[in-house]
Structures are given as structure tokens and as C-alpha cells.
C-alpha positions as a Markdown table, in Angstrom:
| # | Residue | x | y | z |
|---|---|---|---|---|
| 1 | Unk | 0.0 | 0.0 | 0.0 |
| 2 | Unk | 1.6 | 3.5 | -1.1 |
| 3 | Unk | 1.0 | 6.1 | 1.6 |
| 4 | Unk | 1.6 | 9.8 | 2.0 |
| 5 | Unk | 2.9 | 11.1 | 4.8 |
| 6 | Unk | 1.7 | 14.9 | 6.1 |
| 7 | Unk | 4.6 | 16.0 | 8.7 |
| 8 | Unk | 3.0 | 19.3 | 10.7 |
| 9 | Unk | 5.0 | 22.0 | 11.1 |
| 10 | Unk | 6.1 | 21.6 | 14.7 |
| 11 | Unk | 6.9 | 18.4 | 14.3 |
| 12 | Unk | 9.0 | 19.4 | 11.2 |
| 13 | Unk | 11.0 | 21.6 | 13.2 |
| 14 | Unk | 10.7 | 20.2 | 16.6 |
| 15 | Unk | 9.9 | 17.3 | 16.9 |
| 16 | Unk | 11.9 | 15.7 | 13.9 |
| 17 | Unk | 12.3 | 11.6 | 15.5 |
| 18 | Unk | 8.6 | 11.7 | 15.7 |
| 19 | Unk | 8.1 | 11.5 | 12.1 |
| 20 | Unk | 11.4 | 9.0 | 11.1 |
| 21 | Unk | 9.4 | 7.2 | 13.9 |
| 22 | Unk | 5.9 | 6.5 | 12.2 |
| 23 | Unk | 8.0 | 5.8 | 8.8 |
| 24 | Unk | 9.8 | 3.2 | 10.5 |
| 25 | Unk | 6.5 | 1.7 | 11.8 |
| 26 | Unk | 4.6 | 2.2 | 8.7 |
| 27 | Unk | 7.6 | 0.2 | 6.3 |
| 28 | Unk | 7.3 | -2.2 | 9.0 |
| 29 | Unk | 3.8 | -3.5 | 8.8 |
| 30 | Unk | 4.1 | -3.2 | 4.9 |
| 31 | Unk | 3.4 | 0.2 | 3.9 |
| 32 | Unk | 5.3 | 2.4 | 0.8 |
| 33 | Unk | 6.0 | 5.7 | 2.6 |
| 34 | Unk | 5.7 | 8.7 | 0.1 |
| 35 | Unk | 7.1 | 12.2 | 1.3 |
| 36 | Unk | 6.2 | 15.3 | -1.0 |
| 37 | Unk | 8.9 | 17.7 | 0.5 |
| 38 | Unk | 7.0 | 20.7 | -1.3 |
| 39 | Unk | 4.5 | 20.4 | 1.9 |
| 40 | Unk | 4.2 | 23.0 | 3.8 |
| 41 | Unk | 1.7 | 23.8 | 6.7 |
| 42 | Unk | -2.5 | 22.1 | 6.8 |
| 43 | Unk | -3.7 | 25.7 | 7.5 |
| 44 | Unk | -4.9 | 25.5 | 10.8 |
| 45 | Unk | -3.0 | 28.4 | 12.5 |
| 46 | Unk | -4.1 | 30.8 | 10.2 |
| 47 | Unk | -8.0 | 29.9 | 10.2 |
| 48 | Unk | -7.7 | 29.3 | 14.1 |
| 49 | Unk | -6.0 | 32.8 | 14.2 |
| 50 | Unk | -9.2 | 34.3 | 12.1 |
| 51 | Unk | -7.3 | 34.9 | 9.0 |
| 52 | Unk | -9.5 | 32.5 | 6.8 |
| 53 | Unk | -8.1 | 34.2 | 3.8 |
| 54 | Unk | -5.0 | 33.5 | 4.1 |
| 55 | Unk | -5.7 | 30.3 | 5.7 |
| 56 | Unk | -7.3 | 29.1 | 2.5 |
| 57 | Unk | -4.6 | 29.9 | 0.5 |
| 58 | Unk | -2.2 | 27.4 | 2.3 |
| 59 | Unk | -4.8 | 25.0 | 2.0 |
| 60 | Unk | -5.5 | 25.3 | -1.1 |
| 61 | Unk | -1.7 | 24.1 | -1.6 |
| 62 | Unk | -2.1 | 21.0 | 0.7 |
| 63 | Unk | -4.4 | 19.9 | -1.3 |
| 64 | Unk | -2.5 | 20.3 | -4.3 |
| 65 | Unk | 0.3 | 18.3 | -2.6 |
| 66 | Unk | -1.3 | 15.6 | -1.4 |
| 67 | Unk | -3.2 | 14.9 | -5.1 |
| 68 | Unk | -4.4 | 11.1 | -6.1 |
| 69 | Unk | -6.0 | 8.6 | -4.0 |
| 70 | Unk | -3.0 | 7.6 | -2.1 |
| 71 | Unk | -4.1 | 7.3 | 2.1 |
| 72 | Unk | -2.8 | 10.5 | 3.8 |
| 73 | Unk | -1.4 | 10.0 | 7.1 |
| 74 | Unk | -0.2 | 12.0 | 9.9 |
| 75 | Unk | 0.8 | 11.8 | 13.4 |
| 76 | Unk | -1.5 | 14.7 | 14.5 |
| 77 | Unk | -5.1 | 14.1 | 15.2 |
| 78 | Unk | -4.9 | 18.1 | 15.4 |
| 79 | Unk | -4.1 | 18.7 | 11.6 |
| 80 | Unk | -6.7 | 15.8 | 10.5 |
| 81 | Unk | -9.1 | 17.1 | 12.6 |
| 82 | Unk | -8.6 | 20.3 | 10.6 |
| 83 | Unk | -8.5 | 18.8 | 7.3 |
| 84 | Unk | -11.6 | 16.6 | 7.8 |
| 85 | Unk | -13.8 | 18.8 | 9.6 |
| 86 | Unk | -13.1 | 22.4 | 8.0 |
| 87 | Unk | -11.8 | 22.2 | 4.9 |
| 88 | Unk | -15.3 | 21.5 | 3.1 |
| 89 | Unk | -16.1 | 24.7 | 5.3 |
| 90 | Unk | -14.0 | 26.8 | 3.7 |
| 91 | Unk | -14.2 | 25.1 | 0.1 |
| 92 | Unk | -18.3 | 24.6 | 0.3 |
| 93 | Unk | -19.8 | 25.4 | -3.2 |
| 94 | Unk | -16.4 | 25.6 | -4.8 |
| 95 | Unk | -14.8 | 23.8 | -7.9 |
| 96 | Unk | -12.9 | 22.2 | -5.1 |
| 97 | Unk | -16.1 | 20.8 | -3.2 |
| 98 | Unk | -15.6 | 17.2 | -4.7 |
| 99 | Unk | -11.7 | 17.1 | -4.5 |
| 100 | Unk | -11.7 | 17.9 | -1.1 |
| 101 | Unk | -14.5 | 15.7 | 0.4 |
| 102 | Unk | -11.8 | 12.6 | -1.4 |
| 103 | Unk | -9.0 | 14.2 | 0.2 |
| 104 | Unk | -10.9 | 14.5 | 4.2 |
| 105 | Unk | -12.2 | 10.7 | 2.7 |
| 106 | Unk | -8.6 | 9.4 | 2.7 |
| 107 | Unk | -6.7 | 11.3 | 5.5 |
| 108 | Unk | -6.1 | 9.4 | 8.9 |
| 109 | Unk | -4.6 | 10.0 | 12.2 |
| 110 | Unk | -1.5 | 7.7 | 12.4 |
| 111 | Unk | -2.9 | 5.1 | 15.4 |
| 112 | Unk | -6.7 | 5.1 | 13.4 |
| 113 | Unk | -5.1 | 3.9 | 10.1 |
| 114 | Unk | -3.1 | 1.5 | 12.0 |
| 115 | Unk | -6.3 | 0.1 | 13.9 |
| 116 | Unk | -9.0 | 0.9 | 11.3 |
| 117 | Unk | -7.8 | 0.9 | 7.6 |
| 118 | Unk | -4.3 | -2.0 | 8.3 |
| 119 | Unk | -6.5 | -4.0 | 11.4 |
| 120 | Unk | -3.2 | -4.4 | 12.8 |
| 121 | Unk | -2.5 | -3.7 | 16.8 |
| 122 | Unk | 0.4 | -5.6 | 17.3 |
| 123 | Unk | 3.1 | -3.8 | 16.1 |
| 124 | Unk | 6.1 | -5.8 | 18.4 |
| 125 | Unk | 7.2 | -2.6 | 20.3 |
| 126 | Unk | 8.9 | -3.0 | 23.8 |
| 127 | Unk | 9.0 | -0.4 | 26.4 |
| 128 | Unk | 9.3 | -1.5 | 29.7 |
| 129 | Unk | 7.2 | 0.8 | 32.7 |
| 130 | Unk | 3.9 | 2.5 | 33.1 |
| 131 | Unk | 2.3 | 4.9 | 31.4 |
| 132 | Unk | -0.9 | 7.3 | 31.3 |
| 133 | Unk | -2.2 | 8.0 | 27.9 |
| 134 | Unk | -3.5 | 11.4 | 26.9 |
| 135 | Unk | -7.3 | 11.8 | 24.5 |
| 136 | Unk | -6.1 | 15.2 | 22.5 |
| 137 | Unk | -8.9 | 17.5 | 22.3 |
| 138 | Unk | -8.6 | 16.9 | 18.5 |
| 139 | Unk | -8.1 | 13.3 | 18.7 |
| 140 | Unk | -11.2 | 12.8 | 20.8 |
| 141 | Unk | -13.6 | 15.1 | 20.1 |
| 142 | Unk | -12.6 | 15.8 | 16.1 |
| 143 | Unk | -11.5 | 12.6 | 15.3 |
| 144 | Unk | -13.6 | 10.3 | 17.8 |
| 145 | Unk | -10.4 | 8.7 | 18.2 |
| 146 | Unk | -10.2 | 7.0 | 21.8 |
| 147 | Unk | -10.3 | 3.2 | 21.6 |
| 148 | Unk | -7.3 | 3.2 | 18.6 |
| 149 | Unk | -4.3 | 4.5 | 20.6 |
| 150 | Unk | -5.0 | 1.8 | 23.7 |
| 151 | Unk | -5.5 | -0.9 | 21.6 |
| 152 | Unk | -1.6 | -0.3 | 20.1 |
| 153 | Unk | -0.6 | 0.4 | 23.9 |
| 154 | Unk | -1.7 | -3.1 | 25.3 |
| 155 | Unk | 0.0 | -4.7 | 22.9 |
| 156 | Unk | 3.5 | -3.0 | 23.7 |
| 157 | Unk | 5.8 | -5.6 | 25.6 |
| 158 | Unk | 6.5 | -4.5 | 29.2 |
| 159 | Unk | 4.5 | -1.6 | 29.3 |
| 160 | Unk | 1.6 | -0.9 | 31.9 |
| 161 | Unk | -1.3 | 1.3 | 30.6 |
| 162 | Unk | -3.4 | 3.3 | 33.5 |
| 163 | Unk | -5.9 | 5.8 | 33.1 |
| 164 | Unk | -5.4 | 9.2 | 35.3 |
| 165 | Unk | -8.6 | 11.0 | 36.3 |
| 166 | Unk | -10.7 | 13.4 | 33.6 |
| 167 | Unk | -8.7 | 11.9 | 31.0 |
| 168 | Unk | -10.5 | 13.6 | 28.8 |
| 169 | Unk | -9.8 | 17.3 | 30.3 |
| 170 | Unk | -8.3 | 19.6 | 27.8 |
| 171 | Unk | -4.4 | 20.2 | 28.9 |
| 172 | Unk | -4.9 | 23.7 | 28.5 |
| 173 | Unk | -2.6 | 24.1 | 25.3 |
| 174 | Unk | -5.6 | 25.4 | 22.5 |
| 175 | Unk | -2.5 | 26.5 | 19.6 |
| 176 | Unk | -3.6 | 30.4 | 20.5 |
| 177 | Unk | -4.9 | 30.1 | 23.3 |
| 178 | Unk | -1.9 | 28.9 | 25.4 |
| 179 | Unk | -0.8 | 32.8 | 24.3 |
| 180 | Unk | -4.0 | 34.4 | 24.9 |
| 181 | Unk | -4.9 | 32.7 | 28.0 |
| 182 | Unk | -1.6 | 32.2 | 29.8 |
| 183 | Unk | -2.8 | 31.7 | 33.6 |
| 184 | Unk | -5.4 | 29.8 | 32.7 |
| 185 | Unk | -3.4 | 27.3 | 30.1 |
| 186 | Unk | -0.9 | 26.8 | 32.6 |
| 187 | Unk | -3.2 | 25.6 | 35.2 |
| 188 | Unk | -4.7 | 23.5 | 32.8 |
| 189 | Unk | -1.4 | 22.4 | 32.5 |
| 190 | Unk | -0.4 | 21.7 | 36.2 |
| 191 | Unk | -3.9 | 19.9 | 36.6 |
| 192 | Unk | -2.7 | 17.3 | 33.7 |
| 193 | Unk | 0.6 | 16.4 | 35.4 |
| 194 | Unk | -1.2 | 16.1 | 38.8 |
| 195 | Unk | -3.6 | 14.1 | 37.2 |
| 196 | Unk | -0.6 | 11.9 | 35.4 |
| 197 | Unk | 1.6 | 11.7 | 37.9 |
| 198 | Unk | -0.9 | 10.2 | 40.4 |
| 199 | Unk | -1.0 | 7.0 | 38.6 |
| 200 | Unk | 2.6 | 6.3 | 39.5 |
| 201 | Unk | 3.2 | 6.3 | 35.3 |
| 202 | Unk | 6.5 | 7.0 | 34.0 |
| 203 | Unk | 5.6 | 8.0 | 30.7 |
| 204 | Unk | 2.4 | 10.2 | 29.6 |
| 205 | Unk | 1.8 | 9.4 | 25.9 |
| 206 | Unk | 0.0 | 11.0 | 23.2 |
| 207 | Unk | -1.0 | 11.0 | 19.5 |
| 208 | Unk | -0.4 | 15.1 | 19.5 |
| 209 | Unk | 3.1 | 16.4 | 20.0 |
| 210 | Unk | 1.5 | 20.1 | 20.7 |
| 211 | Unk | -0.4 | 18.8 | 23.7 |
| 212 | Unk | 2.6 | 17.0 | 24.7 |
| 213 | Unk | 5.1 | 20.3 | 24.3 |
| 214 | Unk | 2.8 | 21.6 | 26.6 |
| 215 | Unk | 3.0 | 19.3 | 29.3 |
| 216 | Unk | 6.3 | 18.8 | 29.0 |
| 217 | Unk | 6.6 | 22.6 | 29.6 |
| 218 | Unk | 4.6 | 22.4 | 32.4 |
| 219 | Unk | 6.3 | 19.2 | 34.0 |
| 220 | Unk | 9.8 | 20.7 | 33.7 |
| 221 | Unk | 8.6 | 23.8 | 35.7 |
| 222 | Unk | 7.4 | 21.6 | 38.6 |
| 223 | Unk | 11.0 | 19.8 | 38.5 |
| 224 | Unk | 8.2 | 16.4 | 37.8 |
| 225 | Unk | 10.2 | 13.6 | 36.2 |
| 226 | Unk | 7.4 | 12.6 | 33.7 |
| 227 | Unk | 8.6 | 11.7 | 30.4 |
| 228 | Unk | 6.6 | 12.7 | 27.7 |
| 229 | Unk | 6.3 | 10.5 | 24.3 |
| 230 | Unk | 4.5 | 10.4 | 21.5 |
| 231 | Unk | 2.6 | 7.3 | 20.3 |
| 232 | Unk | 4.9 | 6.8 | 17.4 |
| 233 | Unk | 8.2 | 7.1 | 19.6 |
| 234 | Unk | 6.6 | 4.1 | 21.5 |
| 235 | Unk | 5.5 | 2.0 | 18.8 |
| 236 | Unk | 8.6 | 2.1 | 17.2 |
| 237 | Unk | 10.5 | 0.9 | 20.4 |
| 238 | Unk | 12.2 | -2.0 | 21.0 |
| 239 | Unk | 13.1 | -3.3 | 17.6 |
């Protein structure tokens, strides 16, 4: 299966290991990884930032890039969230209306594709200790993606999976809003670790590196010795 691989921007410039780390998983379980290295950004700042404009513009170009009917796939519920839910906003009643209902169509969140579209869990990662997942705001409420990620965590040799308490509590990051709303992301924020690091995990593990920069903010500003890793850093683990 040929797949095309969208690589957000922080993660581009960041959080590099991230994205060698879902290639590595995807060849493993049989996939032909495709990079288009004119691929720029999914949009979402701008829109999120009010400049819709603009924001179309970029998008406009994403979907040029990622043209045909290869599976897109990214390790950011946040930017398919985006792509699936408000593209056809800002493209209803356009020339583009039928090209960009294929494109949301086709465009999965790294653990869903693995779970839903390969029906693979098992990937033969190893990572020995205990760990609290996080649901992304994106991920669970834009993606309904909640069952995916814990289905590829119990299968991960040596690793304990427990659930912290409101799970499903925003962790006060928002893009914007962690700018805009300082005080109150930052609390969000401190609640998250408490939250984590009352299960005893080692490790608090996400499908979104931005909600994960943000904790890990957080967590070294409390001195807490949670690590923070994302889903695809774990899968590819061990072998």
C-alpha cells in the first residue's frame, strides 16, 4: 500500500524523531512511505487565528500536494481534525467541493489507520514501565479517536497502561490560546501532570506532540520527572 505522509510543522521543526518514527512503523507493517517535500503547513494556525483568507490559501496548496488517491497519514489528530472537519467549510460550493471531500475521505490519524484501515494492533514494540495515555482534544472530540491508541498500547511488551482521572480534560494548550490565556493554560497544564503523575506512570503518551510540548513545559517547571512520548516514539520501540 503506497501512503503519503503529512509531517505538521512543529513536528518538522521540533519534533523531527517523531516522524522518522511513524516511517519506520509504517515500512514495517508493509506500507510504501511517500514524502512530497514541497509540503508546507495544513492551515490551521491561520484559520484558528481568524485569518480565513490566508488560511485558505495554504490550503489550497495541501491539497494540491497531497493529489491522487493515495491514504494520507499524519501523526496529528490536530491537523486531520482540521482537514476533515473544516476544509469542506472553507471550500463549500467551490470547484474544489468534490476534490476535497476525497481528500478528508482518505486522511487518517497515524494510530486510526493503524487500527482501522491495516487492522493491525500488534506492532512488536517494547517499552518497559507505566504509562498514562492522553485523549487530545482533537483526537477525541474531532476525530472520535479514543479506543485506537489503547488498543496499540496493550500490545507493547512490558509496558503498563493506567488511566489518570478526567482523561479527557483539555491540557490547557488550544495553539492560540496557550498565548492568549496564559494563567489559565498553565493551570490547565499543572492539573494534567497532577492528574498523570498520580497513577505512578512514568511516561504520559499522546497521538499530539503540541499537547505533549505543553506538558512537558509544564512538567519541567514543577521539576516532575514525567517523560513525555508520543505514540509513534513508542511504537517504534524495542526493535
Amino acid at each position: 500500500m503506497n501512503v503519503q505522509i503529512f509531517i505538521p510543522c512543529f513536528i518538522d521543526q521540533l519534533y523531527p524523531d517523531v516522524a522518522f518514527s511513524m516511517v519506520k512503523v509504517l515500512e514495517k507493517v508493509g506500507c510504501t512511505v511517500r514524502y512530497n517535500a514541497n509540503q508546507t503547513c495544513c492551515g490551521q494556525p491561520a484559520f484558528n487565528a481568524g485569518f480565513w483568507g490566508e488560511a485558505k490559501d495554504v490550503c489550497k496548496k495541501f491539497i494540491d500536494d497531497f493529489s491522487g488517491n493515495d491514504y494520507v497519514v499524519a501523526p496529528s489528530a490536530s491537523c486531520v481534525g482540521f482537514v476533515r472537519n473544516y476544509y469542506g467549510k472553507l471550500f463549500e460550493n467551490s470547484s474544489m467541493a468534490k476534490e476535497v471531500k476525497n481528500l478528508s475521505e482518505r486522511t487518517f490519524e497515524f494510530s486510526e489507520f493503524l487500527v482501522k484501515v491495516l487492522n493491525i494492533d500488534d506492532i512488536g514494540a517494547t517499552l518497559e514501565g507505566k504509562a498514562t495515555y492522553h485523549d487530545s482534544c482533537a483526537g477525541l472530540r474531532e476525530c472520535h479517536i479514543k479506543e485506537e491508541p489503547r488498543k496499540l498500547l496493550s500490545k507493547v511488551r512490558g509496558l503498563e497502561l493506567v488511566e489518570m482521572n478526567d482523561v479527557e480534560t483539555c491540557c490547557g494548550f488550544g495553539g492560540t490560546f496557550a498565548v492568549k490565556f496564559e494563567p489559565i493554560s498553565i493551570a490547565m497544564g499543572d492539573q494534567k501532570i497532577t492528574n498523570a503523575s498520580a497513577t505512578g506512570a512514568e511516561y504520559l503518551i499522546s497521538t499530539d506532540m503540541s499537547c505533549l510540548m505543553h506538558i512537558d513545559g509544564c512538567a519541567r517547571h514543577q521539576h516532575n520527572p514525567i517523560k513525555t512520548l508520543h505514540l509513534a516514539e513508542v511504537l517504534a520501540s524495542g526493535w
